[in-house]
N, C-alpha and C positions, 0 to 999 in steps of 0.2 A: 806100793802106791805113793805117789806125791805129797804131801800135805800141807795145804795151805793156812798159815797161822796168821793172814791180815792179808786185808784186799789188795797189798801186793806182793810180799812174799810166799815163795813156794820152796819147801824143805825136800829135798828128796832121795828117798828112801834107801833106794838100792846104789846108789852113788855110784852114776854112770860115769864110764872113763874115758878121755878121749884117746885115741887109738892110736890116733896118727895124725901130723898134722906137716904142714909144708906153706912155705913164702916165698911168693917172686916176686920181682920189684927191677925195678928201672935202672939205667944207670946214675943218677945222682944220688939215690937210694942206695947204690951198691959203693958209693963213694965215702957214706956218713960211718960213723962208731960200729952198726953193727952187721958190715958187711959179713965178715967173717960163717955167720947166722944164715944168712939167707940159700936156700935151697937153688937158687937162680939167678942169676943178674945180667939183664938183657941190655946189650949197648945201644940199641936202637927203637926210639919210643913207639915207632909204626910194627916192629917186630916182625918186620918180612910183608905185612898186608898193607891195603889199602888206603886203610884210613885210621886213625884215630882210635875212633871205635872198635872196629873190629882189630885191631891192636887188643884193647884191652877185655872183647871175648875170651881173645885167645889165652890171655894170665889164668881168666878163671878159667880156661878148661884147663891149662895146665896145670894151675896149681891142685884141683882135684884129680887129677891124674898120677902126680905127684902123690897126692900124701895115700890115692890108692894105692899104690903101689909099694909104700912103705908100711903099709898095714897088709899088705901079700893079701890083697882082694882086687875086685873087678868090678869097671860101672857094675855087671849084672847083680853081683851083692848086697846095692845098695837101696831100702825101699823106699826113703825117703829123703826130697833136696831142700832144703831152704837157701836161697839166695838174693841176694840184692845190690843196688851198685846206684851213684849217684845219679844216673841218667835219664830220663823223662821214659817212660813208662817201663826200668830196667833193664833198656836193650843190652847192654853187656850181657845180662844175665842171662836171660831166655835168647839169643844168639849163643853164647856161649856155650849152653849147654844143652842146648836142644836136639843133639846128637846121643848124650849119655840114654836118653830113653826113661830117665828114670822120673816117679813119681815126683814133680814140683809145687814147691809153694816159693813165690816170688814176694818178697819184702821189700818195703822202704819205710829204712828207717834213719836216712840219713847215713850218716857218718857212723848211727851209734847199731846198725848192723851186723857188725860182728858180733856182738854182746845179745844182740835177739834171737840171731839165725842160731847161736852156738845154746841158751835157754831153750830156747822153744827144741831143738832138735833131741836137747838132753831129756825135757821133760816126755817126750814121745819115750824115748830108750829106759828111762824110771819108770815105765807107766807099762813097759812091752809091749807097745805098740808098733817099735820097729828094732830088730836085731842089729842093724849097721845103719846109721843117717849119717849127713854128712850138712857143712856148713859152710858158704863161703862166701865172699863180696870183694869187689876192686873200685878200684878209682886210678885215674890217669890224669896227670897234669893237664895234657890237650885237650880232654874229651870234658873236663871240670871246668876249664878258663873257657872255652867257646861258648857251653851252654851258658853257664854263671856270670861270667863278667863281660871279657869282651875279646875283639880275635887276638889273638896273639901277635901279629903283625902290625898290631897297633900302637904295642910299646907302650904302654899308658906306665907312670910313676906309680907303685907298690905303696900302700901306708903302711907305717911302721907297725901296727897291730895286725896286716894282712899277713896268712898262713901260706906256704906253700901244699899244694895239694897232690899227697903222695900218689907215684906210677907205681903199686903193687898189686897184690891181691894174696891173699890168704887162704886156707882151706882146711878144715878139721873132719876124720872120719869117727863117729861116737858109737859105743854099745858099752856091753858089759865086759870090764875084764877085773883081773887083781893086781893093775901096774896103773899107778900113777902115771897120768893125774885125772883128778877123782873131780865131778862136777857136783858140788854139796849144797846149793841153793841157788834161787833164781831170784830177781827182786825186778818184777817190770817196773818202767816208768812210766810219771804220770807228765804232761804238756806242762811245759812253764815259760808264761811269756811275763817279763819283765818289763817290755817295751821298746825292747832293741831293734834300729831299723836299719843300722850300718855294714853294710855287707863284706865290708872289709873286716870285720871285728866279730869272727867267729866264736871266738873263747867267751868273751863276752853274752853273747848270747845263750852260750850253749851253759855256763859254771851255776846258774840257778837251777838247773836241773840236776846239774851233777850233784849239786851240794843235799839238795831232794831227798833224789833218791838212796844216797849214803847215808846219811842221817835217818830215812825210812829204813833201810836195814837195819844200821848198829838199834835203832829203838826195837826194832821186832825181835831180833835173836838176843838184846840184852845183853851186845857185847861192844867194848872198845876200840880205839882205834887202836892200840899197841897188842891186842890179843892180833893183828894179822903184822906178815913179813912185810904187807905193799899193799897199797891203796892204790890202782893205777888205772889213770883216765885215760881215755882215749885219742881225743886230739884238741885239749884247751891249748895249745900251747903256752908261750911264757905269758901272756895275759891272760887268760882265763883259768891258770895254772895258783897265781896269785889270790886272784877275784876268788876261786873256788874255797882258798885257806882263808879267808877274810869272814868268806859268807859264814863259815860252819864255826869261827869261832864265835861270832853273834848266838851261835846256839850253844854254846860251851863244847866245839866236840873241836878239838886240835889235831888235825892228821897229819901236820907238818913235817913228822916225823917219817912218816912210813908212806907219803903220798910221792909218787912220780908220774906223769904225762907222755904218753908216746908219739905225741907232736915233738920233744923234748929230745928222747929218747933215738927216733929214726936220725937225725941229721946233727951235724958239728954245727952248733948255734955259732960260734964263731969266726970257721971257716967258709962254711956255705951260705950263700945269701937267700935264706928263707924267711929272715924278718922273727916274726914272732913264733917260730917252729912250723910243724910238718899236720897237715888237715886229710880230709876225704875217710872214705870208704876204707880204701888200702892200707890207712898209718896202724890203726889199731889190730886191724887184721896181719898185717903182715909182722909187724913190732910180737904181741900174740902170738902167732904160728910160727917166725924163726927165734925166737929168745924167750921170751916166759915161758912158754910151754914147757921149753927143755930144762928150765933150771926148776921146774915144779917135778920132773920129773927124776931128777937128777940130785934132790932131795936140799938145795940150795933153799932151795924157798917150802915154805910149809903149808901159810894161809896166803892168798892175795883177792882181792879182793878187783875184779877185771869188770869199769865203768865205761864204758863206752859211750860217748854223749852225739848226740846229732843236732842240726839245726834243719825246721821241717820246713822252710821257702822254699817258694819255688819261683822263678824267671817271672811268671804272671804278678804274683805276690809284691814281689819286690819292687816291678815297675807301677803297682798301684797304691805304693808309699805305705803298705803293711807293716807291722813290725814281724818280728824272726823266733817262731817260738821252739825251743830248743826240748829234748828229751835225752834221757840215759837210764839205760837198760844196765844190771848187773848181773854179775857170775862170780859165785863165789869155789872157787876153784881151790883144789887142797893135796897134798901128797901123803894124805892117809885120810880112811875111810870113817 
């Protein structure tokens, strides 16, 4: 059984594993450092359909197809889905997968998604409440600038702290096994709003949570930053990547060392013009499912520490001069029990 040691950390028990896991992504995704990783790389952002959207249905039904398929199971295996996607009322999601048949719970949690769907499905599998769940989320350049900003025909000038927002999607199938990698604690987050009302400056918004919720773990488990291989966010990119190491030194906790960003991570900050790294639903999930997973499994990496951060506006929010209040969800992920 689970055990919960503070109103947000959860320890758990049986240290469920994730099984399988798999990442598709777009082509400018498939052009950055860690193409090699990824399970899929589709040249064309509509991927055969009609629109946008149903574009990026289609990742999340593949990529759980995908990572079933590498755990040698079947939708019918599966008893439980969590998913989510950045879209007004999760149409990715509940399109996408509304064929697999299987029991659903539809999340939003933002950007920080993967990090909830992938807790919450482990703590069901600690708890034996479901033998195979599965977790997944996307995000799509097109289907994120239409709702969020503005049409893309419009061309409007990028701020230099605006994110590109990753065309992937990610997918994990969890139960019990004795093969890394092992899901060792959850730490939900709690809302933090700072005040930030700029919607180009996602990291910003989102790094007071992340900082939160870190700092709520390392307090609860009594451990440091240099006891894990990676501290690794989800989508601050290089501002809120910063912001984040600033906040937590005000608390004396320095992760400088072991912290990296998969806004960071997904794309050549260099070569690619994404400004201040790679955002959405898809960076973290997909960054996650083709590359950490495997080096956790692959016995590279030991402890890491998988933050996932979101920012909760929405389109109504934002045109009513609201500010952006940001959350992150943890997964303490490990390759021994």
């Amino acid at each position: 059984m689970s055990i919960r040691i503070s109103k947000s950390t959860i320890l758990l028990d049986t240290k469920p594993s994730v099984l399988s896991y798999a990442a598709i992504v777009g082509k400018k995704e498939g052009e950055g450092p860690l193409a090699r990783h990824f399970d899929v790389i589709c040249d064309d952002t509509t991927l055969g359909e009609e629109t946008w959207e149903k574009a990026e249905s289609q990742m999340q039904r593949n990529a759980v197809s995908k990572a079933l398929e590498k755990a040698k199971l079947s939708s019918a295996d599966l008893e439980l889905l969590f998913a989510g996607d950045l879209l007004n009322q999760c149409i990715s999601s509940s399109y996408g997968l509304r064929d697999l048949q299987v029991p659903f719970y539809g999340l939003y949690g933002a950007c920080s998604t993967m990090a909830e769907s992938l807790g919450l499905i482990s703590i069901f599998a600690d708890n034996q409440l479901v033998t195979y769940g599965a977790a997944v989320t996307s995000s799509h350049f097109c289907t994120a600038e239409r709702q969020f900003r503005q049409p893309l025909e419009y061309g409007g000038q990028r701020a230099p702290t605006a994110q590109w927002t990753v065309t992937g999607s990610g997918a994990v199938i969890v139960g019990q096994s004795n093969k890394p990698p092992y899901v060792k604690a959850v730490t939900i987050g709690k809302i933090v709003d700072l005040g930030v009302k700029d919607i180009n400056n996602m990291g910003a918004a989102m790094a007071p949570a992340a900082a939160d919720t870190i700092g709520t773990y390392l307090k609860d488990t009594k451990t440091n930053p240099g006891d894990y291989d990676l501290i690794l966010t989800g989508d601050l990119g290089t501002v809120g990547s910063d912001l984040l190491i600033d906040l937590l030194k005000h608390d004396q906790i320095d992760i400088s060392q072991v912290h990296n960003d998969c806004g960071k991570l997904i794309y050549d900050l260099e070569s690619q013009d994404v400004h201040a790294g790679g955002s959405g639903c898809g960076c973290a999930a997909s960054v996650l499912c083709a590359y950490i997973l495997k080096r956790i499994s692959e016995g590279v990496l030991k402890n890491v520490l998988f933050v996932a951060t979101g920012a909760l506006m929405s389109t109504t929010s934002f045109q009513q001069g609201e500010s952006i209040p940001g959350i992150a969800h943890l997964v303490h992920l490990s390759d021994h029990k």
